[in-house]
N, C-alpha and C positions, 0 to 999 in steps of 0.2 A: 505759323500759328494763325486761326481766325480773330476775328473781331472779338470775339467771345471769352475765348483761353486769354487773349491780352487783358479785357475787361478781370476776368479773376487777379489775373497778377496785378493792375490798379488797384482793387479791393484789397489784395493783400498787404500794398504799399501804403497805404493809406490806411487800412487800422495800425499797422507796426509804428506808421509813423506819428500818428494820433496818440498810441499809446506813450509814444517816445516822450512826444510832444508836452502830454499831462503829468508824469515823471519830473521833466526837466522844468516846467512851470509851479509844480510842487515842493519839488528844490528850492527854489526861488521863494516863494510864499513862507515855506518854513522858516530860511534865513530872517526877511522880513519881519515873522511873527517872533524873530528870538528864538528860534531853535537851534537846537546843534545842528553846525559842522557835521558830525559823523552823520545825522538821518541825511541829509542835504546830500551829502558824499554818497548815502547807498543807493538814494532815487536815482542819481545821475547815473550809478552805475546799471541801474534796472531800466533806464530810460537808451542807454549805449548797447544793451543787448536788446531791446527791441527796433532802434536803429538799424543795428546789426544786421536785424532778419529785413527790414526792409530795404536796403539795400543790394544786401541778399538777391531776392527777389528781382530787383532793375537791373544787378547784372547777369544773374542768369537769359533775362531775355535779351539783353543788350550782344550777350555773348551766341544765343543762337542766330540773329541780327548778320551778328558778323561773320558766324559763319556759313552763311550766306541761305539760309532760311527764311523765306518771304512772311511777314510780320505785318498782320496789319490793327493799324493803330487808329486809336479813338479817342473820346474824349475824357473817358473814366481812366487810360493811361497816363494821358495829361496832366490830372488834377491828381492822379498819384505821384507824378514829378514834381508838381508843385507842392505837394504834403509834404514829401522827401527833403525838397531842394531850402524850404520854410524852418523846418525841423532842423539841418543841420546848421542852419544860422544860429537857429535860434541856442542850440548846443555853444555855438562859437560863440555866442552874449554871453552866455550864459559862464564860461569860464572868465570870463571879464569879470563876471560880477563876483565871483570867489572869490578871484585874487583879491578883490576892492575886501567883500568882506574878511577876507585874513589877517590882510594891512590892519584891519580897526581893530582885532582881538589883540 
């Protein structure tokens, strides 16, 4: 794949994971603001299928990579690793923080 076709698959990663991202942050915010549990529960689950696809995405190239398809990489690849790699932390706080709020209902 050129510089190019990689650059798309960054762009893909990076909106899914962006989108992931404000899902899982809105989760968050609604608890805070006193919302229910179940809206909190559905963003998470709308914020895991866009995960989902971006992930998606990083292994499909990861998997032409390997099989031995010369890939070259740039720096809109990069900062869709780091959208990705940000996002699924931020998913892993992010169950932290339910279980906290569970505990208090």
């Amino acid at each position: 794949m050129n510089k190019e076709e990689v650059a798309m698959v960054g762009f893909e990663i990076v909106a899914y994971s962006g989108e992931a991202r404000s899902k899982f942050l809105n989760a968050i915010n609604n608890l805070k603001d006193g919302g229910s549990m179940e809206e909190s529960e559905k963003l998470i689950k709308e914020g895991e299928a866009s995960l989902t696809k971006a992930h998606k995405s990083q292994t499909e190239l990861l998997a032409k990579e390997a099989s031995g398809e010369n890939i070259e990489l740039g720096f809109i690849f990069v900062h869709g690793q780091d959208h990705l790699m940000t996002t699924v932390m931020l998913k892993d706080i992010l169950q932290h923080l339910l279980n906290i709020y569970r505990n208090e209902e």
